[in-house]
BAVEX-40624 format. One record per residue (C-alpha): residue number from 0; residue in one letter; x, y, z. Coordinates in Angstrom, 1 decimal. Each point is the difference from the previous one (the first is absolute). Layout:
# residues N
<site i="NUM" aa="A" c1="X" c2="Y" c3="Z"/>
...
//
This chain:
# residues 347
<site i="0" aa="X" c1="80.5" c2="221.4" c3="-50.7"/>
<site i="1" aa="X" c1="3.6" c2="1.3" c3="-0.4"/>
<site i="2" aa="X" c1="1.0" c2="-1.3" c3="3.5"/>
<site i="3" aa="X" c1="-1.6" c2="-3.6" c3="-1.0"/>
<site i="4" aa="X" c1="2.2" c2="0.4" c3="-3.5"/>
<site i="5" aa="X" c1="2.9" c2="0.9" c3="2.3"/>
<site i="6" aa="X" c1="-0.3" c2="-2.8" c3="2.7"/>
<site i="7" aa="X" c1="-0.5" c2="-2.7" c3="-3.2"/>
<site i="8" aa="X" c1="2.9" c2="1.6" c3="-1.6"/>
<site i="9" aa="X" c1="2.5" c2="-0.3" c3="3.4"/>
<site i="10" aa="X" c1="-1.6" c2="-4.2" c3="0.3"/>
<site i="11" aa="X" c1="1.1" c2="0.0" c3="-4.1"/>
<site i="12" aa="X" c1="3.2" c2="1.4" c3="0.9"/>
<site i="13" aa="X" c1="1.1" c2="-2.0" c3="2.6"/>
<site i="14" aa="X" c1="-1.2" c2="-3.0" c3="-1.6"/>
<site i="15" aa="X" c1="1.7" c2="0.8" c3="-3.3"/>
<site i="16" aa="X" c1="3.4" c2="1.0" c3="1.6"/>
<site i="17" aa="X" c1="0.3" c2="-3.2" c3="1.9"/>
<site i="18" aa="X" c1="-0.4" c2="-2.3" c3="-3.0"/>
<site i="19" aa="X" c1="3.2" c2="1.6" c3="-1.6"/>
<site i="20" aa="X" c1="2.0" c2="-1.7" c3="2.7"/>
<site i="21" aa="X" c1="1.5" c2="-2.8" c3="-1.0"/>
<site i="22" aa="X" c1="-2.6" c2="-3.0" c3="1.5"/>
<site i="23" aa="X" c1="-3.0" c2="1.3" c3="0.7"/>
<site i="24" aa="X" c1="-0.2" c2="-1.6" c3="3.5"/>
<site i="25" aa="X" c1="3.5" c2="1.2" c3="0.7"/>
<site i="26" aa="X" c1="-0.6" c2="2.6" c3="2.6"/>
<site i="27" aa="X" c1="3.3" c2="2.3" c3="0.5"/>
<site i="28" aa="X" c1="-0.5" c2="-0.6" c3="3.7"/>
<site i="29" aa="X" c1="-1.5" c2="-3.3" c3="1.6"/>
<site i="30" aa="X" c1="-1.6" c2="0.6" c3="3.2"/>
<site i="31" aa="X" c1="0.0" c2="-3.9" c3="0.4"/>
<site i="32" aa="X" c1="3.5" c2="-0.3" c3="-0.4"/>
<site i="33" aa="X" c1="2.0" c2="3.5" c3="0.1"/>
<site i="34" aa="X" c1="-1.5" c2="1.1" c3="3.3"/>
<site i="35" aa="X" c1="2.6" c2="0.6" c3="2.6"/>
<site i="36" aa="X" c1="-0.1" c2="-1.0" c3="3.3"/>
<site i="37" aa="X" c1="-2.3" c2="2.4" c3="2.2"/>
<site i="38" aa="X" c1="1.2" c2="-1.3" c3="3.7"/>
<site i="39" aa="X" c1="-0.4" c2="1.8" c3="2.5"/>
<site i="40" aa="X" c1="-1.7" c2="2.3" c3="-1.3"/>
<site i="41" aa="X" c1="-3.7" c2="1.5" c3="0.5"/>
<site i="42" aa="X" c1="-2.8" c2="0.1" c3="-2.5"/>
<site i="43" aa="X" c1="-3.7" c2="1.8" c3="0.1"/>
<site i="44" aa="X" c1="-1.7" c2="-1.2" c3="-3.2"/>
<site i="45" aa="X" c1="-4.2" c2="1.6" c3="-0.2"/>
<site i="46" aa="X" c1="-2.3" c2="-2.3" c3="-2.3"/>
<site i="47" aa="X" c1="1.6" c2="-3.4" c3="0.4"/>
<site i="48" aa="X" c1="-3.1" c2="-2.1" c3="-0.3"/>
<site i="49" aa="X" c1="-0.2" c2="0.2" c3="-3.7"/>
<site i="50" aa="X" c1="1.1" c2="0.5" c3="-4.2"/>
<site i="51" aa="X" c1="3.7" c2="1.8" c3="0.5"/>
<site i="52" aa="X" c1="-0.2" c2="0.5" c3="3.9"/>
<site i="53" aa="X" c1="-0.2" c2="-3.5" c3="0.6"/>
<site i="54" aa="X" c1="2.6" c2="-1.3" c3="-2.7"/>
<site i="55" aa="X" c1="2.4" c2="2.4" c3="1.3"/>
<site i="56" aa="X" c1="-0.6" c2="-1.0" c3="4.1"/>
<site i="57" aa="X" c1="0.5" c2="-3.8" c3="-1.6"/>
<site i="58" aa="X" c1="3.6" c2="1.2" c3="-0.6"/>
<site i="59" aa="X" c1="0.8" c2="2.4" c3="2.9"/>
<site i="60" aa="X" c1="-1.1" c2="-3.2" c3="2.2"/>
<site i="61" aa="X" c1="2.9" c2="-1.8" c3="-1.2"/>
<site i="62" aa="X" c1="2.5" c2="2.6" c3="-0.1"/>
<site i="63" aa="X" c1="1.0" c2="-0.5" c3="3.7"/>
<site i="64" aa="X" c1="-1.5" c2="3.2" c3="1.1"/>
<site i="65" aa="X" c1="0.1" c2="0.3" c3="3.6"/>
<site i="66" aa="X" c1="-3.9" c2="1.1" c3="-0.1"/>
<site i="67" aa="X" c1="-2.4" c2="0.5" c3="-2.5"/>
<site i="68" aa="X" c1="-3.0" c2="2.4" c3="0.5"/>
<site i="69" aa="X" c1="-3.0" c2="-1.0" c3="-1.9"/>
<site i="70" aa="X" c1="-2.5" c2="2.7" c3="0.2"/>
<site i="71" aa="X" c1="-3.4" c2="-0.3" c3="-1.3"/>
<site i="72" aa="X" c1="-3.5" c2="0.9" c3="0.5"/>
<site i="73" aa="X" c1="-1.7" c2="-3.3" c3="0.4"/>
<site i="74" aa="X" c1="1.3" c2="-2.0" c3="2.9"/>
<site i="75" aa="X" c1="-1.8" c2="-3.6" c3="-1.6"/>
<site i="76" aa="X" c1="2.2" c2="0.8" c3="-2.7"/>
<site i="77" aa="X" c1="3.1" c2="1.0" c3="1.8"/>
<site i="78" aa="X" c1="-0.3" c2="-3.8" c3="1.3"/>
<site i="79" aa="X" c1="-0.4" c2="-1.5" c3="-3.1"/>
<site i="80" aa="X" c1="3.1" c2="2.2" c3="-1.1"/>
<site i="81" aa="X" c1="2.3" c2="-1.1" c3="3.0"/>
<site i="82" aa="X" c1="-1.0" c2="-3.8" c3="-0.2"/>
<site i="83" aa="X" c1="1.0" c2="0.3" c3="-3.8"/>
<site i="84" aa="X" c1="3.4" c2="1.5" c3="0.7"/>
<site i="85" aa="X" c1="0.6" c2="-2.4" c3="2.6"/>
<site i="86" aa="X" c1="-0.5" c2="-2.5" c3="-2.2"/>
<site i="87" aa="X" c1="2.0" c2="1.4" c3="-2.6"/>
<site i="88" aa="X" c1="2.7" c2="0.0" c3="2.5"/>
<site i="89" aa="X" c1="0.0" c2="-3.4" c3="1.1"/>
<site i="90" aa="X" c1="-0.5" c2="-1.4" c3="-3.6"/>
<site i="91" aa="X" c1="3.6" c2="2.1" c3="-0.5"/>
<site i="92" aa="X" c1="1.6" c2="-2.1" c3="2.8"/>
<site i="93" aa="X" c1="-0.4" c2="3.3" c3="2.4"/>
<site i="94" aa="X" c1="-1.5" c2="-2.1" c3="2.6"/>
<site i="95" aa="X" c1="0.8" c2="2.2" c3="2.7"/>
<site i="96" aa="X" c1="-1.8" c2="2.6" c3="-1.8"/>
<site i="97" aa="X" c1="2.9" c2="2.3" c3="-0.1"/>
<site i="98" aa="X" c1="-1.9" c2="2.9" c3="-0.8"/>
<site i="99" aa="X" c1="-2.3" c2="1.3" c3="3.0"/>
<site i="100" aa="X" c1="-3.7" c2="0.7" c3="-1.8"/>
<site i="101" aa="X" c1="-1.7" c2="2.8" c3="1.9"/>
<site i="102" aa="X" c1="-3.5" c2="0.7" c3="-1.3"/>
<site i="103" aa="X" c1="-1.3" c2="3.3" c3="1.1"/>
<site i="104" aa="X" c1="-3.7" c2="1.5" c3="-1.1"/>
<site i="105" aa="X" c1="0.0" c2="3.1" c3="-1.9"/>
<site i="106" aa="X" c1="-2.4" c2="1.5" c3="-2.0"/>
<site i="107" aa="X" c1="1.8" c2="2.6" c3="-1.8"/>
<site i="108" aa="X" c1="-3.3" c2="2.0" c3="-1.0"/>
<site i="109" aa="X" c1="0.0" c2="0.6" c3="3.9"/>
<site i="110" aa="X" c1="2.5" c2="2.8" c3="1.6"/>
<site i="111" aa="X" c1="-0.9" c2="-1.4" c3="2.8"/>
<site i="112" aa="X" c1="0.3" c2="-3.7" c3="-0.3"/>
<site i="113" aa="X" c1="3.9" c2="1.0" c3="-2.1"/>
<site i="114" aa="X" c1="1.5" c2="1.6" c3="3.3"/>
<site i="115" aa="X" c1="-1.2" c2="-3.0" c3="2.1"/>
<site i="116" aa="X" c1="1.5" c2="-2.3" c3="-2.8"/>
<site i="117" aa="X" c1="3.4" c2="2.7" c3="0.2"/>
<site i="118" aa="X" c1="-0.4" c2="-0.5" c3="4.1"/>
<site i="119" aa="X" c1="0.1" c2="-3.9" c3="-0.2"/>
<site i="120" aa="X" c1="3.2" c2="0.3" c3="-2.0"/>
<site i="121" aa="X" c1="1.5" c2="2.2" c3="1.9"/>
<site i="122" aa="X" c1="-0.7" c2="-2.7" c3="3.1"/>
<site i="123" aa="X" c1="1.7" c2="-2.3" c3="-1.4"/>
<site i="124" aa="X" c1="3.0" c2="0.8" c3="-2.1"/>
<site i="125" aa="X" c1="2.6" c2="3.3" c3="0.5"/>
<site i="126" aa="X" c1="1.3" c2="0.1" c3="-2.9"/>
<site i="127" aa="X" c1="-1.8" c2="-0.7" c3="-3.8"/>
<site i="128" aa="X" c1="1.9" c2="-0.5" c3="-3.2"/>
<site i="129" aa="X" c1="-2.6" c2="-0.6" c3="-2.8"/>
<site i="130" aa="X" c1="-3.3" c2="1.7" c3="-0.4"/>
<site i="131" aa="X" c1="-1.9" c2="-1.2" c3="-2.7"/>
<site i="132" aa="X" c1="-3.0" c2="1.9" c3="-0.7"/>
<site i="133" aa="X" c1="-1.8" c2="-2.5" c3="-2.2"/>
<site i="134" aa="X" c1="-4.0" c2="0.0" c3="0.6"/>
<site i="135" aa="X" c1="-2.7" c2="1.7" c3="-1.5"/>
<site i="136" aa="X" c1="-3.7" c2="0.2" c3="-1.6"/>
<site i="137" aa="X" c1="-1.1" c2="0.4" c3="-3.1"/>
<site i="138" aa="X" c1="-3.2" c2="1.1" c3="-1.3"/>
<site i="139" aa="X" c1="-3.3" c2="0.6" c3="2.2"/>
<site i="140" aa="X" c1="-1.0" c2="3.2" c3="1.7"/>
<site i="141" aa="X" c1="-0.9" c2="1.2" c3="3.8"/>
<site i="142" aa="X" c1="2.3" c2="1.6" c3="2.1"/>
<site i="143" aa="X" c1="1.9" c2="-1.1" c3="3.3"/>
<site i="144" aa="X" c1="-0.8" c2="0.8" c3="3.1"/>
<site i="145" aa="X" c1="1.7" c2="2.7" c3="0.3"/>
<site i="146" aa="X" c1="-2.0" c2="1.6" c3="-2.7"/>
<site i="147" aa="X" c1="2.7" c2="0.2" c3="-2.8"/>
<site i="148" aa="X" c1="-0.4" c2="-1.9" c3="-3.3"/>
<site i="149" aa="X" c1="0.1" c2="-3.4" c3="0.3"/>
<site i="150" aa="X" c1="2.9" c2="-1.4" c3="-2.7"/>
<site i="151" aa="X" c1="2.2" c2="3.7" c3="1.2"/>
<site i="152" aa="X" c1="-0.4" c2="-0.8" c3="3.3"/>
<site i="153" aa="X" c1="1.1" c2="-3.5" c3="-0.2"/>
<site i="154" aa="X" c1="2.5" c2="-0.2" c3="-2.5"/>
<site i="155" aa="X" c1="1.4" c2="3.0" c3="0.4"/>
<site i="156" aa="X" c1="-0.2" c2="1.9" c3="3.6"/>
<site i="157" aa="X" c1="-0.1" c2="-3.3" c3="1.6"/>
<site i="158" aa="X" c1="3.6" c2="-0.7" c3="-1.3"/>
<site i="159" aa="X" c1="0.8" c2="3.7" c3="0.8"/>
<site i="160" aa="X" c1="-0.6" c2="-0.2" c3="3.7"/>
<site i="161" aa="X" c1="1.5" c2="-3.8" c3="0.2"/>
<site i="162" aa="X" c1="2.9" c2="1.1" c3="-1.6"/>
<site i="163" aa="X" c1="0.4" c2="3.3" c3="2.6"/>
<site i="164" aa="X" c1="-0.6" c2="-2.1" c3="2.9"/>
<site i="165" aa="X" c1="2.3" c2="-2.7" c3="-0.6"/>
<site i="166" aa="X" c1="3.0" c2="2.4" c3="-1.0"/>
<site i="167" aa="X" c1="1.1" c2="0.2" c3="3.3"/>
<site i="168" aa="X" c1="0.4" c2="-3.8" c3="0.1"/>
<site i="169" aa="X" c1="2.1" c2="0.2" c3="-3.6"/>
<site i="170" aa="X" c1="1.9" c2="2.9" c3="0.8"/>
<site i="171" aa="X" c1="1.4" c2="-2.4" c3="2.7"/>
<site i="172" aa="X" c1="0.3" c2="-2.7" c3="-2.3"/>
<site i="173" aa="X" c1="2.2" c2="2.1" c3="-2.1"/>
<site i="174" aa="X" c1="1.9" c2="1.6" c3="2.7"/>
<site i="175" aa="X" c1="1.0" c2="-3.5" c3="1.0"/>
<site i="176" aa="X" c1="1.2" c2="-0.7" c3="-3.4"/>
<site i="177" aa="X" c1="2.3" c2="3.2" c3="0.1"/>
<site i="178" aa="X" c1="1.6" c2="-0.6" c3="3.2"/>
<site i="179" aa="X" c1="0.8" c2="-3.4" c3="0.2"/>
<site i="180" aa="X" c1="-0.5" c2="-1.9" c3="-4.4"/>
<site i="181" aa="X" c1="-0.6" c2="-3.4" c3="0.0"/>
<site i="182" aa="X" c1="-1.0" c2="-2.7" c3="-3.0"/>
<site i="183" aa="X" c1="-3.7" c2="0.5" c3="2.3"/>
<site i="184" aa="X" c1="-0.3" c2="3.9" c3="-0.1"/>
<site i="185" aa="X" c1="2.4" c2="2.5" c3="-1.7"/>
<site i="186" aa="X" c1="-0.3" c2="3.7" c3="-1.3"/>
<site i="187" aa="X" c1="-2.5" c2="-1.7" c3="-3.1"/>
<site i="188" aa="X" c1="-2.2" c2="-2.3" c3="1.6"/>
<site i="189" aa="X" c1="-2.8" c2="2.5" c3="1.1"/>
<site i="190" aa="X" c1="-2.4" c2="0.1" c3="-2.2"/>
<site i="191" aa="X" c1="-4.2" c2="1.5" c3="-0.2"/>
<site i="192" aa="X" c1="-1.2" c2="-1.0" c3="-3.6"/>
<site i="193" aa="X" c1="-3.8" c2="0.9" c3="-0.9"/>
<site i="194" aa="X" c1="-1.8" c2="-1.8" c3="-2.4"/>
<site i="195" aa="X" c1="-1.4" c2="2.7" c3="-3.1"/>
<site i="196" aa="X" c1="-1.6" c2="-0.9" c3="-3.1"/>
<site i="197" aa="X" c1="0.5" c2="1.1" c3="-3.6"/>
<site i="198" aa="X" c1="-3.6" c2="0.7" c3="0.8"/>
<site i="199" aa="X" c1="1.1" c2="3.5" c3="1.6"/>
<site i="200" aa="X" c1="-0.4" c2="1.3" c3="-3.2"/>
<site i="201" aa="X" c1="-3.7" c2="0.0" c3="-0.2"/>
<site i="202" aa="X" c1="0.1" c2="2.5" c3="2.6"/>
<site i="203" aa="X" c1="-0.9" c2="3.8" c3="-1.1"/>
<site i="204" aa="X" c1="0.7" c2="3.1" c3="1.7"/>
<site i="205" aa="X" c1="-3.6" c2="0.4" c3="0.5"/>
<site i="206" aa="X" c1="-0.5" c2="-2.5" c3="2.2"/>
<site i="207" aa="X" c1="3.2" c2="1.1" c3="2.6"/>
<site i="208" aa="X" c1="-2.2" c2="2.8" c3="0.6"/>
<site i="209" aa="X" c1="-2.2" c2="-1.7" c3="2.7"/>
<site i="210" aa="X" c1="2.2" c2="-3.1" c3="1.5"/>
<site i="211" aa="X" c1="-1.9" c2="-0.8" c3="2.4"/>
<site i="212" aa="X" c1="-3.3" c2="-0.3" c3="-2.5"/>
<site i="213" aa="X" c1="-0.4" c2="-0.2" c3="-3.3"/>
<site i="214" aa="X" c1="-2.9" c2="-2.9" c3="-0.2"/>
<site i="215" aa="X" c1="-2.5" c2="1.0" c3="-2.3"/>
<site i="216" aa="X" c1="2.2" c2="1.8" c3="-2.4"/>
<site i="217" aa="X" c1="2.1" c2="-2.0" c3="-0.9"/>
<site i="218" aa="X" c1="0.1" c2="-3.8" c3="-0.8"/>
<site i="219" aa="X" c1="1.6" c2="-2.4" c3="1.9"/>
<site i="220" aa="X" c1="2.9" c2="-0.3" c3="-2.1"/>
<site i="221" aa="X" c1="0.9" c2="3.4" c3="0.6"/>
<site i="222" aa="X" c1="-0.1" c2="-0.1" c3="3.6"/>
<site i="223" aa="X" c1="1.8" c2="-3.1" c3="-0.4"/>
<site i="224" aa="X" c1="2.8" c2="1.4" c3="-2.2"/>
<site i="225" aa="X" c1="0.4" c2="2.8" c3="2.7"/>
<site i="226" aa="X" c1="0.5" c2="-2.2" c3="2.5"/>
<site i="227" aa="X" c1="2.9" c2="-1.4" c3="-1.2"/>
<site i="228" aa="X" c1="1.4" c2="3.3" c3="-1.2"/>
<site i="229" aa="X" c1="0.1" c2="1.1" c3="3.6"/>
<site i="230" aa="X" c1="1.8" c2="-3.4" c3="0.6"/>
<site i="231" aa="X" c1="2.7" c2="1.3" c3="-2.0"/>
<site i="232" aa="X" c1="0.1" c2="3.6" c3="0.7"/>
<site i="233" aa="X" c1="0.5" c2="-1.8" c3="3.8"/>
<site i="234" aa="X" c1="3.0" c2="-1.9" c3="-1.3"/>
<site i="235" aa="X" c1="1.4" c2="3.0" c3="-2.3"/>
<site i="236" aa="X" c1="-0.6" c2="2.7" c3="3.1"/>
<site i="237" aa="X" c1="1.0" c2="-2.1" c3="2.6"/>
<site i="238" aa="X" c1="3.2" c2="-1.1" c3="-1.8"/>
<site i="239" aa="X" c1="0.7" c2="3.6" c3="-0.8"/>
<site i="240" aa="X" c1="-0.3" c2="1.3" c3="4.3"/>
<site i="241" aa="X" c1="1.8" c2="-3.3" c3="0.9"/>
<site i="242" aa="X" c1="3.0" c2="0.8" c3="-2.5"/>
<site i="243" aa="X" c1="0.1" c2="3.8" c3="0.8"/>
<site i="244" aa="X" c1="0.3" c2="-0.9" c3="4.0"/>
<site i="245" aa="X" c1="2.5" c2="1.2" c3="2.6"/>
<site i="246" aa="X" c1="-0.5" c2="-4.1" c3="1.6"/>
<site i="247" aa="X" c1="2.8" c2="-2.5" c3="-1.4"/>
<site i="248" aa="X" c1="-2.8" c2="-2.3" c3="0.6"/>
<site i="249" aa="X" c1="-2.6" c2="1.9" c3="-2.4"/>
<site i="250" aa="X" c1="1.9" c2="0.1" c3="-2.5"/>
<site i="251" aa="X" c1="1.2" c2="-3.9" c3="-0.1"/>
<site i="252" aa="X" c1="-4.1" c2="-0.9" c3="-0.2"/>
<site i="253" aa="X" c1="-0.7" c2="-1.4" c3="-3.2"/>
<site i="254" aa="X" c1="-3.6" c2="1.2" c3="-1.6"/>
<site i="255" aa="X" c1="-1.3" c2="-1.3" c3="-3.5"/>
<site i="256" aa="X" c1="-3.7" c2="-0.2" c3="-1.7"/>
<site i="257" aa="X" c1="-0.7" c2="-2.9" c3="-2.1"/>
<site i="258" aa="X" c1="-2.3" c2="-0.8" c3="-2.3"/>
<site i="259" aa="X" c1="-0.2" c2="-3.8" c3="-0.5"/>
<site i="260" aa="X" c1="-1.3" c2="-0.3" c3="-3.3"/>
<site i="261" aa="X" c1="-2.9" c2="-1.4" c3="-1.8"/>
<site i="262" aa="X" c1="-0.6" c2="-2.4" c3="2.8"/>
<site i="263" aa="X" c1="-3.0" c2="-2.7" c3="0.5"/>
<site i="264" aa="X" c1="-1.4" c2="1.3" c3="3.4"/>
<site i="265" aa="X" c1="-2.9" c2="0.5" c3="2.1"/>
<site i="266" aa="X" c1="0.1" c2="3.2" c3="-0.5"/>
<site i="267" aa="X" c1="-1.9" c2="-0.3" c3="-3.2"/>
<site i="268" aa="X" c1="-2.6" c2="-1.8" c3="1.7"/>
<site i="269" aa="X" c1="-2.4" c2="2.6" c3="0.2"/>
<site i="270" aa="X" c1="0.3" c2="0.5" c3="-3.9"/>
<site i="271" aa="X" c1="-1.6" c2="-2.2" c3="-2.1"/>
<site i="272" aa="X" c1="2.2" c2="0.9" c3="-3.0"/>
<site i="273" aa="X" c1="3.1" c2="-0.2" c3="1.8"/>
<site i="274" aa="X" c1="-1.1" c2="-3.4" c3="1.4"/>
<site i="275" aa="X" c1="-1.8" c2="-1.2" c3="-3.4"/>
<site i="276" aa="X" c1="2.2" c2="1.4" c3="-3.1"/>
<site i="277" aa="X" c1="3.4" c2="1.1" c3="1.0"/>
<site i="278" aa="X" c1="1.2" c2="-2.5" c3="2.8"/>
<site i="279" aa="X" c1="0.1" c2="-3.0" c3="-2.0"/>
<site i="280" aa="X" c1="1.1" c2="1.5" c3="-3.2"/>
<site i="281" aa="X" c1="3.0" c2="2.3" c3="1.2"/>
<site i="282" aa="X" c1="0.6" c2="0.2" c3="3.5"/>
<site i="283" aa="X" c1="2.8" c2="-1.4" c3="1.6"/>
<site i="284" aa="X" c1="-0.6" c2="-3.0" c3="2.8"/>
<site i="285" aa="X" c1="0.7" c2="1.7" c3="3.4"/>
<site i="286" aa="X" c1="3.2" c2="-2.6" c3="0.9"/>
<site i="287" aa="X" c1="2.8" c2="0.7" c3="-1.1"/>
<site i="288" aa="X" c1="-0.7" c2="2.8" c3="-2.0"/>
<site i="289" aa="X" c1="-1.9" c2="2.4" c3="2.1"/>
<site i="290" aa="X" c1="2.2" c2="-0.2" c3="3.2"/>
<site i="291" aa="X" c1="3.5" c2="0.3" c3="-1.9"/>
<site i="292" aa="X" c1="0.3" c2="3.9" c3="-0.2"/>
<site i="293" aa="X" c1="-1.6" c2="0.1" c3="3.2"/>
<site i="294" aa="X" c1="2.6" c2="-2.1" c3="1.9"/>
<site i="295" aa="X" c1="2.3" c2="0.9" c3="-1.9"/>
<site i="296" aa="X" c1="0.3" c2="3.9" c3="1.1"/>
<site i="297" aa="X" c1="-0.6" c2="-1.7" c3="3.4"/>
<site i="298" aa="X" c1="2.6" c2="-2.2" c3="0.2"/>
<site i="299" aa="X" c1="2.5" c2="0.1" c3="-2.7"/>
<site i="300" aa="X" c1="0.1" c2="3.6" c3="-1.7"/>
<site i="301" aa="X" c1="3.1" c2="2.0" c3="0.7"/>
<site i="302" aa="X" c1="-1.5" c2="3.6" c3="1.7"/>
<site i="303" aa="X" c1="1.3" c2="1.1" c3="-3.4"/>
<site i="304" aa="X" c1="-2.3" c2="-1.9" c3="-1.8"/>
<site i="305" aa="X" c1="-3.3" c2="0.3" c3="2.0"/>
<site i="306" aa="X" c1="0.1" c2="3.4" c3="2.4"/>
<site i="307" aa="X" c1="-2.5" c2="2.3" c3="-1.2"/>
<site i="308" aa="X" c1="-0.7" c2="-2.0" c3="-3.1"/>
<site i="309" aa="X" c1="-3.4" c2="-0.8" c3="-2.2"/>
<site i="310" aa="X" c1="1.2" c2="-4.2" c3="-0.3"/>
<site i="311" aa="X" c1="-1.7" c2="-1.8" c3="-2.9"/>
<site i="312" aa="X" c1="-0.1" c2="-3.1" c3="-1.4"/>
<site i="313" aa="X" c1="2.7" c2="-2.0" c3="0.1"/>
<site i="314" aa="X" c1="2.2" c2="1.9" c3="2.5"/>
<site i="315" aa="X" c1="0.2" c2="3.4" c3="-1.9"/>
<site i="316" aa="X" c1="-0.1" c2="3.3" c3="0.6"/>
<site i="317" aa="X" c1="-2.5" c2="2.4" c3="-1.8"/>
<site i="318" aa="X" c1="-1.5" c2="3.2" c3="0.0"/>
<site i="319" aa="X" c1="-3.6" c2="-0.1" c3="1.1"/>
<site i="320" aa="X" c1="-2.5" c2="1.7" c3="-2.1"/>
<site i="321" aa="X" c1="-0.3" c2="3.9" c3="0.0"/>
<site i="322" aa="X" c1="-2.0" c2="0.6" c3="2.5"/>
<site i="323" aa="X" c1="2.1" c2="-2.3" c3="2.2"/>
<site i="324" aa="X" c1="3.2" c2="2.2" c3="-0.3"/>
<site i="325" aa="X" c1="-2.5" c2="3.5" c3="0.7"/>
<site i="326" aa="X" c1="2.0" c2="0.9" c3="3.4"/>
<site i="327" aa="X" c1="-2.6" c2="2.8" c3="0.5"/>
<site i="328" aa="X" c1="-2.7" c2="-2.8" c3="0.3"/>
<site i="329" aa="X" c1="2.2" c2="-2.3" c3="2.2"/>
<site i="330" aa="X" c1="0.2" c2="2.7" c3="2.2"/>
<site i="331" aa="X" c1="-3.5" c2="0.5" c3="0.1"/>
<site i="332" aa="X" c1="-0.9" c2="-3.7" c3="1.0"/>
<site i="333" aa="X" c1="3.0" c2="-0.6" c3="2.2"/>
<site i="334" aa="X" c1="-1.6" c2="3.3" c3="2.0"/>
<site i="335" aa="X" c1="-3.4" c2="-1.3" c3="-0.1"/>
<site i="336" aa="X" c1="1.1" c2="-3.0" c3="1.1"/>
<site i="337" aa="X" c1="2.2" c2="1.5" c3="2.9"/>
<site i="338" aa="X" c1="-3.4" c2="1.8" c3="0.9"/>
<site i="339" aa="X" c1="-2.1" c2="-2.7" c3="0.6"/>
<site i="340" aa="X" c1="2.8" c2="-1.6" c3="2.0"/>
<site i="341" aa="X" c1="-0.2" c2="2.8" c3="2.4"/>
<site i="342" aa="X" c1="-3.5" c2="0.5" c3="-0.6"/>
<site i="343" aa="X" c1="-1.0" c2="-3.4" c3="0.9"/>
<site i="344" aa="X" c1="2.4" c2="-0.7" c3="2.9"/>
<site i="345" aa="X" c1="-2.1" c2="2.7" c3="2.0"/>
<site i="346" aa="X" c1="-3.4" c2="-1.4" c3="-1.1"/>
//
């Protein structure tokens, strides 16, 4: 009950705070209009097909983007999601469809399935310059095929093993921004930016024990909530080895979590309260509000602003819950997710 009071509390908050702005609909960034140009420039985006994945591809395909990497886990829907972007494009006057969409399966519950994703890529871009690890579950039970629990291992070591292959790819991105800045790519235009949740906060120690398990003894929102903790002890860890790196490169990598705010999503479609009672009453619509701090740290942030920063609503920094500053438990899930990284790449 006290992380539910908590989680309530952070929708509350970030509700409350953005009303004292003068205009309630006056964002302090407009991802419609304040946006800067992304060309040349390459982006991987996972959950695209839907609630804040899909509102922020809509933008990133007009951005003129050199490629786009849409990675889902449902190819039907990956199609749906392309012919809507392409539409989106030419509706803008982009009729050459600027932007190159590349939809690439990946099931992020799947170790397997990620470093295919990672591979495909790799195939077809050198360098990357965005990451934006956006998708996730909510609710349910089961565990992946790799036998871990199944919200961990999709929200959180998913991302984890995406992120570590595809650093190669933007450590070249940066390096290329280093030795020769451009308006395109400069020593603040890589970025990785993970999507958290004020809903870290429901986590408990107790349940950190066992991360791969957990079903059974704790409810869903639990393993939910520590989930997206481990997406931000990824963003705060890997900020923290990027910054303390001998590489020029490492250390011009941008890495933020953000939680997006009280958001209408489907990622309260598995709860009927969610879905029922609070979505209609005080949730915010997923366009513009939930993709604003997201693209925001992505695309507009100074590395000031955003590296190794908890981002709330509306393009703030904050300091997570207590738990989510524990650097004795960040260790602990950045090793157990370093583990099954090497664990699994044997199996």
């Amino acid at each position: 009950m006290t992380g539910w009071c908590s989680y309530i509390s952070d929708i509350s908050r970030d509700m409350y705070s953005t009303m004292l702005r003068p205009g309630l609909r006056n964002l302090p960034w407009d991802p419609n209009t304040e946006m800067p140009s992304l060309e040349g420039r390459v982006i991987v985006i996972t959950g695209p097909t839907s609630g804040i994945g899909l509102e922020a591809a809509k933008r990133l395909a007009l951005s003129g983007a050199k490629t786009l990497f849409l990675l889902g886990r449902n190819e039907e829907r990956l199609g749906r999601t392309v012919s809507v972007l392409e539409e989106a494009q030419f509706a803008s006057g982009d009729k050459k469809h600027t932007t190159r969409l590349v939809p690439v399966r990946c099931d992020l519950s799947s170790v397997k399935s990620v470093r295919g994703a990672a591979q495909r890529v790799r195939e077809e871009e050198e360098l990357l310059d965005i990451l934006l690890a956006n998708a996730g579950i909510s609710g349910g039970s089961g565990y992946s095929e790799d036998g871990l629990e199944m919200q961990m291992a999709t929200n959180c070591l998913g991302h984890h093993i995406l992120i570590q292959e595809l650093l190669p790819n933007l450590r070249r991105a940066a390096a290329a921004g280093l030795a020769s800045p451009t308006s395109q790519r400069n020593q603040d235009t890589t970025r990785i930016v993970l999507l958290t949740s004020g809903a870290h906060a429901w986590c408990t120690e107790a349940a950190l024990r066992d991360l791969s398990g957990g079903i059974g003894s704790f409810n869903s929102m639990v393993l939910y909530g520590r989930s997206k903790l481990g997406n931000l002890y990824t963003a705060r860890r890997l900020a923290q080895s990027l910054s303390a790196s001998d590489r020029p490169e490492d250390r011009a990598i941008t890495v933020a979590a953000v939680h997006p705010g009280g958001i209408v999503s489907e990622l309260g479609r598995e709860s009927a309260f969610f879905t029922k009672y609070l979505s209609p009453k005080v949730l915010w619509p997923v366009a513009p509000w939930g993709i604003t701090t997201l693209l925001w740290a992505a695309t507009a942030a100074t590395r000031e602003e955003a590296h190794g920063q908890y981002l709330v609503p509306w393009c703030t920094r904050s300091e997570p819950s207590t738990i989510g500053q524990n650097e004795k438990l960040q260790e602990h899930v950045w090793a157990w997710c370093e583990e099954q990284n090497a664990k699994l790449a044997r199996a």
